[in-house]
C-alpha positions in Angstrom: 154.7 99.8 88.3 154.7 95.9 88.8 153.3 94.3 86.2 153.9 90.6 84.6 153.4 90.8 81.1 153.0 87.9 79.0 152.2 88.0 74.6 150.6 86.3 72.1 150.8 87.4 68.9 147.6 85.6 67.3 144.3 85.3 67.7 143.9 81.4 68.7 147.3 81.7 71.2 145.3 85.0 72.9 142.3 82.7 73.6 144.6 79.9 74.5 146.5 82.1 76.7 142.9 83.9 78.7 141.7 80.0 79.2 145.2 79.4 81.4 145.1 82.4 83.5 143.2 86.1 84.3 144.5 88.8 83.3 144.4 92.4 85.1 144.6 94.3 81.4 144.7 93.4 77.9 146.5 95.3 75.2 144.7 94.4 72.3 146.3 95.2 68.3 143.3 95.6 65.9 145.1 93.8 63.2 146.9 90.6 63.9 147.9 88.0 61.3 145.4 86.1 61.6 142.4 88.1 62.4 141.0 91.3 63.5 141.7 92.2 67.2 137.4 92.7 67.7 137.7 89.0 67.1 139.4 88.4 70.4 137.5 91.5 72.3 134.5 90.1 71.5 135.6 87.0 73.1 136.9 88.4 76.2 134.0 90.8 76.8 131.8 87.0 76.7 134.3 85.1 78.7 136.0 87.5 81.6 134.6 89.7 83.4 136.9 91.5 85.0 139.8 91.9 82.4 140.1 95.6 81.0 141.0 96.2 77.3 143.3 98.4 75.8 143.0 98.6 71.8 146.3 99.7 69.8 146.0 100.3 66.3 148.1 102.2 63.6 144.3 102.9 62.3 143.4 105.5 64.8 140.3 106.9 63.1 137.2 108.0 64.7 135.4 104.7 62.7 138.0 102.7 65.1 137.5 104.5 68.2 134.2 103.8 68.0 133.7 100.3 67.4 136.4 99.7 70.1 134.3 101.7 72.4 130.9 100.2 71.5 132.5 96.4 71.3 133.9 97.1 74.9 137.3 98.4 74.5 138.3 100.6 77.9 140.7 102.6 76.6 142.5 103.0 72.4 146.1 103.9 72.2 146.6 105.2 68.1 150.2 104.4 67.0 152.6 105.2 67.9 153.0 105.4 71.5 155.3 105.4 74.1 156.0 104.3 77.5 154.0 107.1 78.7 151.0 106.6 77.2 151.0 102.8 78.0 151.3 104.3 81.9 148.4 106.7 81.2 146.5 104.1 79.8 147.1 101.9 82.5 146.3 104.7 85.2 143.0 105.8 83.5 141.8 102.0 83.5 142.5 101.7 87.3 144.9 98.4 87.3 
């Protein structure tokens, strides 16, 4: 795998970070210390088109599942995870 990966750790520098360049996939953590990761998912489903979304959370309910689903999420990872799962993730997505 060839990937480029770059992080933002809050809200506002995520945002910042999807105006300066596209993105292939976002992995997306449903709490962040300054919001709620459906914060930013709602923004990328408005802004990109083409970005896919993968949700990580420690909260891996089916309440979480859901929403991430309904909101637009591609794919939810539950913590923990490994390097594996990331792959599969990144496989099932298609990038």
């Amino acid at each position: 795998m060839g990937y480029q990966p770059t992080c933002a750790n809050f809200l506002e520098e995520g945002r910042q970070r999807l105006a300066q360049q596209a993105y292939d996939a976002v992995f997306l953590d449903l709490s962040l210390p300054d919001g709620v990761g459906f914060e930013l998912l709602s923004h990328i489903r408005t802004s990109t088109t083409n970005t896919k979304v993968i949700m990580i959370s420690a909260f891996d309910g089916i309440a979480e599942r859901k929403r991430a689903s309904q909101e637009g999420a591609d794919y939810f990872i539950g913590k923990p995870f490994n390097r594996k799962t990331i792959e599969q993730a990144l496989q099932y997505i298609q990038v």
